[in-house]
VEXROFI-582928 format. One record per residue: residue number from 1; residue in one letter; x, y, z of N, C-alpha, C, O in turn. Coordinates in steps of 0.02 Angstrom, whole numbers, always signed. Layout:
+-----+---+--------+---------+--------+---------+----------+--------+--------+---------+--------+--------+---------+--------+
:   k : r : n.east : n.north :   n.up : ca.east : ca.north :  ca.up : c.east : c.north :   c.up : o.east : o.north :   o.up :
+-----+---+--------+---------+--------+---------+----------+--------+--------+---------+--------+--------+---------+--------+
: NUM : A :      X :       Y :      Z :       X :        Y :      Z :      X :       Y :      Z :      X :       Y :      Z :
...
+-----+---+--------+---------+--------+---------+----------+--------+--------+---------+--------+--------+---------+--------+
END
This chain:
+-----+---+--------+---------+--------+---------+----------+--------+--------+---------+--------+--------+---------+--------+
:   k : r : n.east : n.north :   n.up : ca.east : ca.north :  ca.up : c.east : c.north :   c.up : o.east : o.north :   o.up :
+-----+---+--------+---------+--------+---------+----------+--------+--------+---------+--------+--------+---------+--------+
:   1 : X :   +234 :    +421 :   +201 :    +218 :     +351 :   +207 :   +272 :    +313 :   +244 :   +267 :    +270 :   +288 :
:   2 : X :   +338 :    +347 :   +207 :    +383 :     +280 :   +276 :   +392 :    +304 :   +332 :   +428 :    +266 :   +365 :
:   3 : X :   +374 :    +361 :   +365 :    +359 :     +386 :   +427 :   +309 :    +334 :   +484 :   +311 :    +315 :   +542 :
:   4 : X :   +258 :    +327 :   +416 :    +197 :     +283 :   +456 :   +234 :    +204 :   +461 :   +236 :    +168 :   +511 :
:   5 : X :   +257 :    +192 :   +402 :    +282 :     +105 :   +421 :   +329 :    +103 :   +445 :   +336 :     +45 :   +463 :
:   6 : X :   +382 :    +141 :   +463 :    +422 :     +139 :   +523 :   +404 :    +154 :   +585 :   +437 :    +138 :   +634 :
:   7 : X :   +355 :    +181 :   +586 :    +323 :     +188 :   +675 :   +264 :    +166 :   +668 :   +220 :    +200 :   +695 :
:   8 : X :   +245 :    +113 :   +637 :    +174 :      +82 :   +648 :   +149 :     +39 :   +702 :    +91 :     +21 :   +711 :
:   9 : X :   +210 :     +21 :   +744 :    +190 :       -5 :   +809 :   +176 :     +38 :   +859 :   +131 :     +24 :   +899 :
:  10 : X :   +204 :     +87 :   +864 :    +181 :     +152 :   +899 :   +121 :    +156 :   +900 :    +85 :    +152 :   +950 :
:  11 : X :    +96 :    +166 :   +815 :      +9 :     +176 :   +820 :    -30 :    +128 :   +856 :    -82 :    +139 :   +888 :
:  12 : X :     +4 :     +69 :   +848 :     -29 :      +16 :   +854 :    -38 :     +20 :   +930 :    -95 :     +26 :   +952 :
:  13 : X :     +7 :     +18 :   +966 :      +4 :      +29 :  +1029 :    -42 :     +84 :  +1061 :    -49 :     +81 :  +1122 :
:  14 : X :    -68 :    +126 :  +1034 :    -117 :     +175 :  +1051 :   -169 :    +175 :  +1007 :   -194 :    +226 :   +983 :
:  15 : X :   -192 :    +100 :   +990 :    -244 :      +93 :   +980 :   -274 :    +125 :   +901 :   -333 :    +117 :   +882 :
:  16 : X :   -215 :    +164 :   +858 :    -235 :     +188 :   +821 :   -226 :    +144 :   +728 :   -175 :    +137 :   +695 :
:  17 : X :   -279 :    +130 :   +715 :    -257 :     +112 :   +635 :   -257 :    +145 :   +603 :   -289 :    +198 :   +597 :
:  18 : X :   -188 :    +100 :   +551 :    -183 :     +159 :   +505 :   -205 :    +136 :   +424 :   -220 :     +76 :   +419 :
:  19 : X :   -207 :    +161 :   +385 :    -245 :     +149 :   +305 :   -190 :    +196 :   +260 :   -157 :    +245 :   +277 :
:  20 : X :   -193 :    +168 :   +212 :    -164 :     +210 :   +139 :   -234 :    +232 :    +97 :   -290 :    +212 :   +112 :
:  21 : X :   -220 :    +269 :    +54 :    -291 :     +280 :     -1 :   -237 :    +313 :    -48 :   -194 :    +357 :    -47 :
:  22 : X :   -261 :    +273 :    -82 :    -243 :     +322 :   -167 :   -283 :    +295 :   -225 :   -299 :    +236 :   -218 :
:  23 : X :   -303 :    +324 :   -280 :    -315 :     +320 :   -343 :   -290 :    +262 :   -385 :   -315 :    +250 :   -440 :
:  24 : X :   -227 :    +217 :   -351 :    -210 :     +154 :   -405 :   -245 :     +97 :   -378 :   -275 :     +93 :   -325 :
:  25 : X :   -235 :     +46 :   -431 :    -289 :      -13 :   -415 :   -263 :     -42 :   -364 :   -207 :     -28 :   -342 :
:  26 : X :   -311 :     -98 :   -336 :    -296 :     -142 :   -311 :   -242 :    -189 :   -319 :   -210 :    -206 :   -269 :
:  27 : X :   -230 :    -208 :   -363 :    -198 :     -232 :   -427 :   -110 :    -219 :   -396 :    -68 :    -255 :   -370 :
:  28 : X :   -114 :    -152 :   -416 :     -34 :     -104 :   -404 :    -53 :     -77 :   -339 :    -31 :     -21 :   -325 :
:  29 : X :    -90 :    -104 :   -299 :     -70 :      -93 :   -227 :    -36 :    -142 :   -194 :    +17 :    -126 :   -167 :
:  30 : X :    -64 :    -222 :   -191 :     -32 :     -253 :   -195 :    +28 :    -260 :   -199 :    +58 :    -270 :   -145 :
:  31 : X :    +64 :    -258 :   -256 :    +130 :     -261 :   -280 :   +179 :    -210 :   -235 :   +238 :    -217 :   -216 :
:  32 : X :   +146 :    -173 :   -229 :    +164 :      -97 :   -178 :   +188 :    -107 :   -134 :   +244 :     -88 :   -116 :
:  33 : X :   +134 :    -152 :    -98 :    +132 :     -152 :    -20 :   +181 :    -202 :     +2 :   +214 :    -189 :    +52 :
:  34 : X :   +191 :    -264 :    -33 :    +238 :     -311 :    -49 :   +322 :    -283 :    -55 :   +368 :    -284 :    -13 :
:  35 : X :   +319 :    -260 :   -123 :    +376 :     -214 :   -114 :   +431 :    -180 :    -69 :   +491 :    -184 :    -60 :
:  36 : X :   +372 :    -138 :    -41 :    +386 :     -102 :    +26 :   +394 :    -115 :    +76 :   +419 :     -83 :   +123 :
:  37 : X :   +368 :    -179 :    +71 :    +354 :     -205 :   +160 :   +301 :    -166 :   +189 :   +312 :    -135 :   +242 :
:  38 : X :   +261 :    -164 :   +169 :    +214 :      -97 :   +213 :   +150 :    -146 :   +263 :   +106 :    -188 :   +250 :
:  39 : X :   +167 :    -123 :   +306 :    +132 :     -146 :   +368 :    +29 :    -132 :   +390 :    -10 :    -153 :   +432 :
:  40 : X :    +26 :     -93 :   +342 :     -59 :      -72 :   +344 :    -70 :     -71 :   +271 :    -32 :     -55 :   +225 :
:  41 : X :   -125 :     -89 :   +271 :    -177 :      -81 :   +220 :   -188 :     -14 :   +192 :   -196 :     +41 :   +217 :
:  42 : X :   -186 :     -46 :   +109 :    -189 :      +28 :    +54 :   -253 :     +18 :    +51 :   -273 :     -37 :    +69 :
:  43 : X :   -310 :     +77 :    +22 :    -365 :      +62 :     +1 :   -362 :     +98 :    -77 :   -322 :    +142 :    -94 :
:  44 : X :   -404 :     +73 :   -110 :    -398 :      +73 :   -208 :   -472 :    +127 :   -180 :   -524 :    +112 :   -150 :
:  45 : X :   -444 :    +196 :   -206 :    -517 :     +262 :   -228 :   -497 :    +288 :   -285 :   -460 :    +337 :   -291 :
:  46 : X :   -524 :    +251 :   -333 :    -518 :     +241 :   -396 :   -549 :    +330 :   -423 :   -521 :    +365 :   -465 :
:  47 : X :   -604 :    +346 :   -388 :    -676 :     +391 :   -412 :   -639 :    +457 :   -382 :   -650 :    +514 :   -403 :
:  48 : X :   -594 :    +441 :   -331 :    -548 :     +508 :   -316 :   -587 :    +559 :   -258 :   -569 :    +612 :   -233 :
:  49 : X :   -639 :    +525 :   -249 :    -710 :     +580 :   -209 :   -683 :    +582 :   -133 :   -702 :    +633 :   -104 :
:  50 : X :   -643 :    +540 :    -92 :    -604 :     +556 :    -32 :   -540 :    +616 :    -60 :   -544 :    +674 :    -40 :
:  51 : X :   -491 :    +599 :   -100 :    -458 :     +664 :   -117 :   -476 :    +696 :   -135 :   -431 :    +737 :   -134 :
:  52 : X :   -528 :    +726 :   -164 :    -567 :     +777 :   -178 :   -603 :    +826 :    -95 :   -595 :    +886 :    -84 :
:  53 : X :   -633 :    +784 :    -60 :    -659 :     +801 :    -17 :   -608 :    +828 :    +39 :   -629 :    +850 :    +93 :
+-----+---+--------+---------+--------+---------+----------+--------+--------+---------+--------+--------+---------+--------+
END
């Protein structure tokens, strides 16, 4: 992950977005993303069916 938010302008520059996914809420993503400084969006997969897949 801090691979991606330290070179997220890179992506950005080639057009690519980027996303988080994990299993915690919305809630404690938030707080997370704040925290961290994190530059892209987490998504809340509560049901786990993308890590699964």
């Amino acid at each position: 992950m801090w691979d991606y938010r330290n070179n997220v302008l890179e992506f950005i520059q080639r057009g690519i977005v980027v996303f988080g996914i994990s299993p915690d809420s919305q809630a404690s993503h938030k707080s997370f993303t704040e925290r961290n400084q994190l530059p892209f969006t987490l998504l809340s997969e509560t049901e786990k069916k993308v890590a699964k897949a």
